[in-house]
LUMMI-838763 format. One record per residue: residue number from 1; z negated, y, x of N, C-alpha, C, O in turn. Coordinates in pm, 1 decimal. Atoms other than C-alpha are relative to their C-alpha. Layout:
+-----+----------+----------+----------+----------+----------+----------+----------+----------+----------+----------+----------+----------+
| seq |      nup |   nnorth |    neast |     caup |  canorth |   caeast |      cup |   cnorth |    ceast |      oup |   onorth |    oeast |
+-----+----------+----------+----------+----------+----------+----------+----------+----------+----------+----------+----------+----------+
| NUM |        Z |        Y |        X |        Z |        Y |        X |        Z |        Y |        X |        Z |        Y |        X |
...
+-----+----------+----------+----------+----------+----------+----------+----------+----------+----------+----------+----------+----------+
This chain:
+-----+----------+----------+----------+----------+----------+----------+----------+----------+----------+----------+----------+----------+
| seq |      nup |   nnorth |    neast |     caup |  canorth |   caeast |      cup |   cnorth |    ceast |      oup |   onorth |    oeast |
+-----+----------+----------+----------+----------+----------+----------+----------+----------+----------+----------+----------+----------+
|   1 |    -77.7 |     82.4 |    -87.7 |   3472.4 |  -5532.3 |   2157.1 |    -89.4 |   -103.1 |     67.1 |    -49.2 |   -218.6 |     53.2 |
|   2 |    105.7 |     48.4 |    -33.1 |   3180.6 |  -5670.5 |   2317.3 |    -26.7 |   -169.9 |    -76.5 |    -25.3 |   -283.9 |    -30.1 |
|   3 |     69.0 |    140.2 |     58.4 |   3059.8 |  -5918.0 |   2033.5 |    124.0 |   -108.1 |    -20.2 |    120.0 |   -212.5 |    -85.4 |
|   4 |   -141.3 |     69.0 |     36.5 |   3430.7 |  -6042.8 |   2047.7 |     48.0 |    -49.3 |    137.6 |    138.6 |   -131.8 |    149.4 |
|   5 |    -28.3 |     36.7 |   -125.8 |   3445.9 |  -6077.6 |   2407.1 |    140.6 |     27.3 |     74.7 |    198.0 |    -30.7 |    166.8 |
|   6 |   -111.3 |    -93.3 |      8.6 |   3733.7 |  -5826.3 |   2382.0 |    -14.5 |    113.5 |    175.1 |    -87.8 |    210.3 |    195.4 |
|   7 |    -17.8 |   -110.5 |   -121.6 |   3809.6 |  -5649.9 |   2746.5 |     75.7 |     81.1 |     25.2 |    192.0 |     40.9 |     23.0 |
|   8 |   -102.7 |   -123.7 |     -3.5 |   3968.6 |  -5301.6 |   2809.6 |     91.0 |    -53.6 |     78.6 |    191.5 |     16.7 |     88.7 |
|   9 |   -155.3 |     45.7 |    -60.0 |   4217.3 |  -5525.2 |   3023.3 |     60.6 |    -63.5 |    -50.0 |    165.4 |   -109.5 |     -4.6 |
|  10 |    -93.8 |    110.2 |     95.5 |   4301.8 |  -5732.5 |   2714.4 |     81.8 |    137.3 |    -89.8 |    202.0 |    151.5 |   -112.2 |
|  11 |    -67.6 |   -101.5 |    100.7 |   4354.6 |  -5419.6 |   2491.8 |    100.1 |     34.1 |    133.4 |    210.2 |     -9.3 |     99.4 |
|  12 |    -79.8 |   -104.3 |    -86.0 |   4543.7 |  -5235.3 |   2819.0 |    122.4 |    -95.4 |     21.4 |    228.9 |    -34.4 |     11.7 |
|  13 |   -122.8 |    103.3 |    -18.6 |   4801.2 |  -5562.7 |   2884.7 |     53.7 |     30.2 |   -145.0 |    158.0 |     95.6 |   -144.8 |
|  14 |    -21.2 |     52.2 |    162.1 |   4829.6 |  -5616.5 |   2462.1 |    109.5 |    181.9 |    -12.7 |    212.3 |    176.8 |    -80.1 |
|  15 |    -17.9 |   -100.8 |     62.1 |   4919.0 |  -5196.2 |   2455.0 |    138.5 |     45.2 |     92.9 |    221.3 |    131.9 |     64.9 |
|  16 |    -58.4 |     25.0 |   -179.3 |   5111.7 |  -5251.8 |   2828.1 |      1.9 |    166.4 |     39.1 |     95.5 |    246.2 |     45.0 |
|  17 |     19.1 |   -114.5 |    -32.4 |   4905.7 |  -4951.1 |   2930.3 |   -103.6 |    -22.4 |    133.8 |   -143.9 |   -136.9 |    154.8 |
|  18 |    109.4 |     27.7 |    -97.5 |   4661.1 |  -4918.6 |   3228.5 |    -96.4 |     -6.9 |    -44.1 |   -114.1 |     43.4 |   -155.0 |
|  19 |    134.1 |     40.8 |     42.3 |   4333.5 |  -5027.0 |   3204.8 |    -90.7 |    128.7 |     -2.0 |   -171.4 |    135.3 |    -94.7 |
|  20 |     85.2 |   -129.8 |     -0.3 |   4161.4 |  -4658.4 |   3300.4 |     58.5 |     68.0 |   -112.2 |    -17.9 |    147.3 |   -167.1 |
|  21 |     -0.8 |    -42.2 |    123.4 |   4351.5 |  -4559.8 |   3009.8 |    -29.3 |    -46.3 |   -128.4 |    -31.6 |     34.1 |   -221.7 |
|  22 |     64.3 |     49.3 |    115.2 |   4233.0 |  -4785.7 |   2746.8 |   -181.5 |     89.0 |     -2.4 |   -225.5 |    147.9 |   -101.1 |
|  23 |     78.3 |    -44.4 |     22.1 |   3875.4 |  -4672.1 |   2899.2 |    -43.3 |    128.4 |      9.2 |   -162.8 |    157.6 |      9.6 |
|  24 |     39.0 |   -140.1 |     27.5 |   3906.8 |  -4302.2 |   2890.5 |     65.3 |     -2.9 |   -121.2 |     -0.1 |     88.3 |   -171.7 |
|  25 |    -40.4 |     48.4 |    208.9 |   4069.9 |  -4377.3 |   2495.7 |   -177.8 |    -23.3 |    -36.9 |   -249.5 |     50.0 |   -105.0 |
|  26 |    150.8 |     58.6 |     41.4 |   3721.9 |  -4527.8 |   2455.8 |    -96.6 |     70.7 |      4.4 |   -194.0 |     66.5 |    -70.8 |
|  27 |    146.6 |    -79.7 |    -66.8 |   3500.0 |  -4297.4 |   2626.8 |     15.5 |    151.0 |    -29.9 |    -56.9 |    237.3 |     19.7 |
|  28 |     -8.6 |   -100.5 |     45.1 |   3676.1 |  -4011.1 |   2423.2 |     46.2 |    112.0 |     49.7 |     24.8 |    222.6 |      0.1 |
|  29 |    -99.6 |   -106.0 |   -112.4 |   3912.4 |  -3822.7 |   2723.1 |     77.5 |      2.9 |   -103.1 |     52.9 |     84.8 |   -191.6 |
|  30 |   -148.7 |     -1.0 |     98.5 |   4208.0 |  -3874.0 |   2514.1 |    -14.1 |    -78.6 |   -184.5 |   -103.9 |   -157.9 |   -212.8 |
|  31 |    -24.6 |     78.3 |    179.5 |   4270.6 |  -4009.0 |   2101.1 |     71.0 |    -87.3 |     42.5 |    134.5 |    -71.5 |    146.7 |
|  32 |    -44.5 |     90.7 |     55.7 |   4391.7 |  -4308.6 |   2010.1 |    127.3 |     20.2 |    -35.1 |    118.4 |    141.0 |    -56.9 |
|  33 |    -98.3 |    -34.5 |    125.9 |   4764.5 |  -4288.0 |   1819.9 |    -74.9 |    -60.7 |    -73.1 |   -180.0 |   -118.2 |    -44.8 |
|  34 |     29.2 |     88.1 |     80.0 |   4740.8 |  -4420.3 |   1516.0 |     64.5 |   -121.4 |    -22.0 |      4.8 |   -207.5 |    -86.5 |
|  35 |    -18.7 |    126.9 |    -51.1 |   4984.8 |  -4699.2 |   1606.7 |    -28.9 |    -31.8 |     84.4 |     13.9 |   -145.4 |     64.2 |
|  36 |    130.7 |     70.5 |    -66.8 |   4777.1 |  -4809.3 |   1869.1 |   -144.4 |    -14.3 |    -35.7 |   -231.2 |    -65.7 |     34.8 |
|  37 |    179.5 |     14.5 |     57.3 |   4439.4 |  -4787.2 |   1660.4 |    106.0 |   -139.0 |   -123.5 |     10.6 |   -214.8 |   -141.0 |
|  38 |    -45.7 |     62.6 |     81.9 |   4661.3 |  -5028.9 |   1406.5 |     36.3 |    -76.9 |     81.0 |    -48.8 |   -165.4 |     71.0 |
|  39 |    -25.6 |    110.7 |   -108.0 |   4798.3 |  -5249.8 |   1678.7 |   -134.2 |    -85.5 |     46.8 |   -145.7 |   -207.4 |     59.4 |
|  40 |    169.3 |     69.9 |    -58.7 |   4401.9 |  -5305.1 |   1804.7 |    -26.4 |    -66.9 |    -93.0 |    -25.1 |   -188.9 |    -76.5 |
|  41 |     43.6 |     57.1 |    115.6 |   4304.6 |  -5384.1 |   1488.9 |     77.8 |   -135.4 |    -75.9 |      6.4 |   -225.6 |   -119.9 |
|  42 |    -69.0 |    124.6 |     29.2 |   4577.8 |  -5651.2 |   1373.4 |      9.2 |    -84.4 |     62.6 |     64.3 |   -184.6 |     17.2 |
|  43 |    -47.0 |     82.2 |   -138.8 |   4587.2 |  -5816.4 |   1699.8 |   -167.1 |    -73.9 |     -5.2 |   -190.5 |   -185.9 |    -50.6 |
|  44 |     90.3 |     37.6 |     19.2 |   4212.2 |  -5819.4 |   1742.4 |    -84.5 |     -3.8 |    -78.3 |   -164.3 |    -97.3 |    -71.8 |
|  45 |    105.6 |    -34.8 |     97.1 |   4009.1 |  -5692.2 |   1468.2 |     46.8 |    -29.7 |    -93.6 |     -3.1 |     41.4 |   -180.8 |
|  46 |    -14.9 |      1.4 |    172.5 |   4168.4 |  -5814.0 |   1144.1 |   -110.9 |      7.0 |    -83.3 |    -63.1 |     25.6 |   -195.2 |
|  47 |    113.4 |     40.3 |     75.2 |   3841.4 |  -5850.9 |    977.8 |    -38.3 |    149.5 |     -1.8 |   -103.8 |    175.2 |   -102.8 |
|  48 |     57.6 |   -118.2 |     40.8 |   3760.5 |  -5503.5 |    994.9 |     89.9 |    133.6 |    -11.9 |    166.9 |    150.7 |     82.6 |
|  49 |   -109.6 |   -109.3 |     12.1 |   3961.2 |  -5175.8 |    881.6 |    -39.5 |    114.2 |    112.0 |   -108.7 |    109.9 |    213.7 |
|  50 |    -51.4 |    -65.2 |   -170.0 |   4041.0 |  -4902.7 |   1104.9 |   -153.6 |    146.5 |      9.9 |   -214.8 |    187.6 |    108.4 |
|  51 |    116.1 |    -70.6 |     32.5 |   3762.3 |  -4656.6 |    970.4 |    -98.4 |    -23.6 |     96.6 |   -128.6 |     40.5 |    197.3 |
|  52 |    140.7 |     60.4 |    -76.5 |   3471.0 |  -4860.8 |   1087.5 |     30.9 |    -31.3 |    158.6 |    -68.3 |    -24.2 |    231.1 |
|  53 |    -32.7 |     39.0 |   -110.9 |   3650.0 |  -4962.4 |   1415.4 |     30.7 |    120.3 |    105.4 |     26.1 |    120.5 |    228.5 |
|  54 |      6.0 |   -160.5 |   -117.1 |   3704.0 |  -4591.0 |   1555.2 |    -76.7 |     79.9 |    -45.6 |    -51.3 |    196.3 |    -14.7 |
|  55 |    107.7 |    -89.5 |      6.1 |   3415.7 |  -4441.1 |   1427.7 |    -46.1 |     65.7 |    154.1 |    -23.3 |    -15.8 |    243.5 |
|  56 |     46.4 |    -34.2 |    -98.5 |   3261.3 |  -4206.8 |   1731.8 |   -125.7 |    -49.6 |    -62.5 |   -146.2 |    -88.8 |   -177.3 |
|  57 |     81.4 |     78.3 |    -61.3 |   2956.0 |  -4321.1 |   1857.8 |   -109.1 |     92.6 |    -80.5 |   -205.1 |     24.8 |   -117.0 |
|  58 |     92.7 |    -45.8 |     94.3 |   2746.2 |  -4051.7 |   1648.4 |     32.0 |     16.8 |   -158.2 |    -33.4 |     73.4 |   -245.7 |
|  59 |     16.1 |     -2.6 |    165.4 |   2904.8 |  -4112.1 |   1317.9 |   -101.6 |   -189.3 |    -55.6 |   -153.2 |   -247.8 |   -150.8 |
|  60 |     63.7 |    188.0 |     26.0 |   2773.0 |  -4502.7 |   1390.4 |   -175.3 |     62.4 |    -30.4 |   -231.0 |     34.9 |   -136.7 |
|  61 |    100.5 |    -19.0 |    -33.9 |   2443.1 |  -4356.6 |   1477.1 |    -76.1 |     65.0 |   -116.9 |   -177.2 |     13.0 |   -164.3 |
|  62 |     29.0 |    -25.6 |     99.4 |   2399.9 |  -4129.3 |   1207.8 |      0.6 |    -66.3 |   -143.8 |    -64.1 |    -16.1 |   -235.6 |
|  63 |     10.3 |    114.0 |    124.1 |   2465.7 |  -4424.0 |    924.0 |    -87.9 |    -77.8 |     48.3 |   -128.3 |   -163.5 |    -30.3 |
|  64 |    101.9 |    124.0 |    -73.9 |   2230.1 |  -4625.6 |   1153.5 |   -144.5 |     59.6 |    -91.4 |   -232.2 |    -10.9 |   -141.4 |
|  65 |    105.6 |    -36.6 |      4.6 |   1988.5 |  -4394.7 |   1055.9 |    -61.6 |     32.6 |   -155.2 |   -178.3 |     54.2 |   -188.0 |
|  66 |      9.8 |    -30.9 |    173.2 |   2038.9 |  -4336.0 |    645.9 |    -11.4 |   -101.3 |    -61.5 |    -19.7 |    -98.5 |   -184.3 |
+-----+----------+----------+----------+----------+----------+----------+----------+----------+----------+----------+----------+----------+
């Protein structure tokens, strides 16, 4: 989200959810649906499929490293 200049108050308006819930979604309190991981992604992420875009933070880490 970051290199896109994407903010948990753009996803939380876009999902018309609160903003502490986009970032406990993020920070791994709660899952995603999978129509809201498909909504993120068409809206903002077309360029990348849904795989690479909800990876947790140690499956990134562990391909970082192979």
């Amino acid at each position: 989200m970051a290199r896109k200049n994407i903010k948990g108050k753009d996803v939380a308006q876009f999902l018309g959810v609160r903003q502490a819930t986009i970032y406990d979604k993020l920070n791994g309190h709660y899952g995603f649906s999978f129509y809201e991981a498909l909504a993120i992604k068409n809206c903002f992420f077309p360029e990348y499929d849904l795989e690479y875009l909800f990876k947790q933070d140690n499956e990134v880490r562990e391909n970082a490293t192979t």
